[in-house]
N, C-alpha and C positions, 0 to 999 in steps of 0.2 A: 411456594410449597413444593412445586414438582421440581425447580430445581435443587433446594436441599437435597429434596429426596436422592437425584441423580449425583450430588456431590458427595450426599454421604454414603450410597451404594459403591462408589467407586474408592471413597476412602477405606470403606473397609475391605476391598477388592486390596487394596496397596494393601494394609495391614499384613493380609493374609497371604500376600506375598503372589498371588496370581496374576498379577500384570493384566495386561488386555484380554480380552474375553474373545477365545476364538469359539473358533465349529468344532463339537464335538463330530460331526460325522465328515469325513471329505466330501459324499457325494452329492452333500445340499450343497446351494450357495453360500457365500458369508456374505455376512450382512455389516456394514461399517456404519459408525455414526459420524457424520461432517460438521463441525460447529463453524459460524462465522462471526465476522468483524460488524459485518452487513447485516440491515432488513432483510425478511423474507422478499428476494426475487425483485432486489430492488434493481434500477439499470446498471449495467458494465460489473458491478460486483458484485453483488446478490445472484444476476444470472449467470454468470461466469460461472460460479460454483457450481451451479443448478447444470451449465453446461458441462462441467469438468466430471460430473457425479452421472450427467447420462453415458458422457462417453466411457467412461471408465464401464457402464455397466453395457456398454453394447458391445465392445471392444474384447471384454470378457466374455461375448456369448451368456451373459447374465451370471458368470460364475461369483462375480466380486460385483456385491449390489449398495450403494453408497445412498443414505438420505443424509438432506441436509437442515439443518437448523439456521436461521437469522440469530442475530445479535439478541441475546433476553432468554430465545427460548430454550436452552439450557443451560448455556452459561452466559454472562453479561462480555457485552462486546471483545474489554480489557482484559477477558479472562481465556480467553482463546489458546493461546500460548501455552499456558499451565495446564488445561484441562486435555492437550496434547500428549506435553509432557509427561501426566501425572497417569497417562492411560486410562484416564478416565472416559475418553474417546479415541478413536484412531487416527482423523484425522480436523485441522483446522484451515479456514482458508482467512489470510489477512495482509497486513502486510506488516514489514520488518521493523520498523521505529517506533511501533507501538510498545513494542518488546525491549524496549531502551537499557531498561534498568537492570534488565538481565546483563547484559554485556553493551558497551557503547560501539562494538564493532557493528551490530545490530545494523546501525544507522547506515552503510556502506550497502548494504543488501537493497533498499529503497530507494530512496534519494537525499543526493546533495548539495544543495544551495549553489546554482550556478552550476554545478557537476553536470553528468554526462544525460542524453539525449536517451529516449528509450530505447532506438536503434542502438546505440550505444555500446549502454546498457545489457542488452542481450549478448550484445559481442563480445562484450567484458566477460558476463557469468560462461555461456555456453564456452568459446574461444578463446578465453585469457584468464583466464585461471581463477576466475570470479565463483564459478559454481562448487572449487573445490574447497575454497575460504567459507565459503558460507558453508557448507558442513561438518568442515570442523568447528567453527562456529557453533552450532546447533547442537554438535558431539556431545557436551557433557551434558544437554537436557535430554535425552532419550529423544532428540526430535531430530528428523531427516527435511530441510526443505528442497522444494522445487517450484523456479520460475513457473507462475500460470497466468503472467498476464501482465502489460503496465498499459497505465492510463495514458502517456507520450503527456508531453507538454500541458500545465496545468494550467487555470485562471488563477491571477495575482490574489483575489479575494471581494468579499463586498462590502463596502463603505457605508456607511450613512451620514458621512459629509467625505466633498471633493480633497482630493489628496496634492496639494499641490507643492510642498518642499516638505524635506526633513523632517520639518519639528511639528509638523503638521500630525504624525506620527504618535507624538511624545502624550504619554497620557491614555493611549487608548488599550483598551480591555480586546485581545483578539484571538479567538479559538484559532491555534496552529500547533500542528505536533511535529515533530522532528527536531532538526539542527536549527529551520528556519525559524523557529520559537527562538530558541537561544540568540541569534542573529537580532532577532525582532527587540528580544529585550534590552540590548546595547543601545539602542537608541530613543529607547523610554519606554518601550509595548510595555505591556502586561501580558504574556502569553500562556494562554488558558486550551485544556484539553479536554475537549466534550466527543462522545460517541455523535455520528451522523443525524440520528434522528432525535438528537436535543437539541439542532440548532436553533431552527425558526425558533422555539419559545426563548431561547434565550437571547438571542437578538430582538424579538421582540418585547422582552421586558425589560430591556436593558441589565441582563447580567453579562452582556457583551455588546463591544461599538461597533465590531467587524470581523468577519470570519472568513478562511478559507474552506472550500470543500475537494472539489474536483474540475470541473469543468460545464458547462452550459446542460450538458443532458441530463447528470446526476443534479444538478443546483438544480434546473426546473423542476423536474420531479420533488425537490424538497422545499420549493416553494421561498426559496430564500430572496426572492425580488420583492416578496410581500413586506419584507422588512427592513432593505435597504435598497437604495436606488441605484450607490455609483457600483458599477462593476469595471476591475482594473483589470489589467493584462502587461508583461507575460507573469507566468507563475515561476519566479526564480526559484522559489526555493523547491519546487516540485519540477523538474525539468524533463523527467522521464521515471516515472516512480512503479518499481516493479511488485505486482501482486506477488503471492505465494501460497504454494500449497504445504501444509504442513501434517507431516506423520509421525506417527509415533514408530519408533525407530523398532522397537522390538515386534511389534506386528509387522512392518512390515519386512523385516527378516524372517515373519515366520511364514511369508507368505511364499507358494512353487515360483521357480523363476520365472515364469513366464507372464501370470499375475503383476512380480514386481516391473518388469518390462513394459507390462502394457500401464501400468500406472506413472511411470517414468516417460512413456512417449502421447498420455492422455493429456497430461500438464503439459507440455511442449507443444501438440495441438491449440489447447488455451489459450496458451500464451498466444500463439498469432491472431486467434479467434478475435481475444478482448482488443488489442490493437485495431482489425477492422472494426471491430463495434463501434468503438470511440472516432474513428477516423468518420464511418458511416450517418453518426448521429449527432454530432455538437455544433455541428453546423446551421443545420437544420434547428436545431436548439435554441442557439444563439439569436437568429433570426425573429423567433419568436419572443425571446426577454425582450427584444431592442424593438423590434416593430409594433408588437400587440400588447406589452408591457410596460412599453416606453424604458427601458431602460435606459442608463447613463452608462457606454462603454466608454473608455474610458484606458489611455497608456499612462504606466510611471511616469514622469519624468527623468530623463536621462542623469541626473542628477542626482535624484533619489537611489538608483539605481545603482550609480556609482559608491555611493557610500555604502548601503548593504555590499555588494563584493568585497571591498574591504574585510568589513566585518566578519563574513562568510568565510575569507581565507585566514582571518586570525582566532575563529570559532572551530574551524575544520585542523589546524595545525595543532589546536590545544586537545582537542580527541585524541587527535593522534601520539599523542606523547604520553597517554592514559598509562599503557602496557606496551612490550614491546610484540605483542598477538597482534593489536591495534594498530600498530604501527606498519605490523605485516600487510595486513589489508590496506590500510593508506597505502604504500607506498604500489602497489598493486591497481589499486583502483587507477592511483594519479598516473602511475606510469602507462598507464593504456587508455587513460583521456588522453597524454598527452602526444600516444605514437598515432592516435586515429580522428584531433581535433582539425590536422591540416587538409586532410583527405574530404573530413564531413565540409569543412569552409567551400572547397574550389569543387566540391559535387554539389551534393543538397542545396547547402547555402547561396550558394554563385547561379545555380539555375534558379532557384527561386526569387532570388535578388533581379534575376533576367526575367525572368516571367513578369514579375510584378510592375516591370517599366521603366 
């Protein structure tokens, strides 16, 4: 009921042609509403937002005061997007391949199967021209985004039998949203798109075999060990997946510059914050599925592996040939994996190759 109510207030808000609902007086504060993808204040997302929402409102000296909503409590998870758009709120926090069907450039803001590293990633939007694609991008829905976060390298997913070749694969029902869905079902998936806090029951009822989420801290929390045992690694298709903050473009044009300034360098904050978070806690996580849970950790096979990149690069060339927008962004994204993948190998990679032994 209260979200009708919230849908249909704002629709007749659009009707009437008033757009976002600002402050009659300058000298109070304004007050924004934040919807999300996320549970209420769930780990790395949920409080991200809840952290992006305090800062915004310290940073303002409380002039610009943001609450935020979980997934349900105004609009349903999937709906984030639109309910941006449509000014029915000011801002959403999610991320970009949720929104697929709006534009398949979409998918280029996120992650891409085998694509770039969250370090990356960051260097792409912020330093190569990544942040300016995605607003054009975003342009014709009234929505402005801004990086506020990525999760850096995902878990492959959880199993409920061992994965040991290909075809091992064929047949099974597996909650994945992005390109890596489409990937998945070249080789017989069934790839199914459920919100966060539907998995457990459907893993355990079997309306799914196996699902990916995020990684060790957000799975525990969702308690997904309760319902399958093998947990694989690495997450190809999620390699560095960047949150987002999302605004409605006309609010926040009508916001003093200095307001939009500090909301611009609040997200950019985020963005580092959710990085330590994840670095800080999956570890720690992890440890706990495999030691007190007995989990089954658990690598691809090199193999298996092989054949998804394949797939991934004849999955990724066919987006790109959508439109020639699309194509704009592909060739942008790929040309800046390709001038910064030799750098990450003989730094990152090579020291950590060294460390390891």
């Amino acid at each position: 009921m209260r979200r009708r109510e919230f849908l249909g207030a704002a629709g007749v808000a659009a009707a009437a042609g008033l757009g976002p609902v600002r402050q009659a007086n300058a000298d109070e504060p304004l007050h924004w509403k934040m919807v999300t993808a996320w549970p209420k204040n769930f780990p790395g997302m949920g409080t991200s937002a809840e952290f992006l929402a305090q800062t915004i409102g310290e940073m303002s000296g409380g002039r610009l005061q943001v609450q935020v909503y979980g997934a349900g409590e105004l609009v349903p998870a999937f709906e984030v997007f639109d309910a941006v758009s449509q000014g029915a709120v000011q801002m959403g926090h999610g991320v970009s391949y949720y929104w697929k069907g709006k534009n398949p450039a979409f998918h280029y803001f996120s992650a891409l199967p085998f694509g770039m590293t969250g370090n990356e990633m960051n260097a792409w939007l912020y330093k190569g021209g990544g942040m300016e694609l995605w607003e054009e991008a975003y342009a014709p829905f009234d929505v402005l985004p801004l990086a506020a976060g990525n999760s850096m390298v995902q878990m492959g997913g959880w199993f409920k039998r061992e994965i040991h070749q290909i075809e091992d694969l064929k047949g099974l029902r597996m909650r994945i949203p992005g390109l890596g869905g489409e990937v998945l079902r070249r080789v017989g998936v069934t790839p199914v798109v459920l919100s966060g806090k539907e998995l457990l029951v459907a893993l355990q009822t079997g309306a799914i075999d196996a699902t990916e989420w995020i990684g060790p801290w957000n799975d525990l929390a969702f308690g997904l060990h309760r319902a399958a045992k093998y947990y694989y690694y690495p997450g190809w298709h999620d390699p560095g997946t960047a949150l987002e903050l999302l605004i409605n473009r006309s609010a926040f044009e009508a916001l003093p510059g200095d307001l939009q300034a500090i909301v611009r360098h609040a997200a950019t904050v985020a963005n580092g914050d959710v990085v330590a978070d994840y670095l800080a806690h999956n570890n720690d996580a992890l440890k706990i599925l495999v030691e007190k849970y007995q989990v089954e950790l658990r690598q691809f096979p090199p193999e298996i592996l092989r054949v998804l990149r394949q797939h991934a690069e004849a999955v990724i060339e066919e987006v790109a040939g959508i439109d020639p927008f699309v194509r704009r962004v592909n060739d942008s994204y790929q040309a800046f994996s390709a001038r910064v993948r030799d750098w990450t190998a003989i730094s990152e990679k090579a020291y950590l190759d060294t460390r390891a032994g």
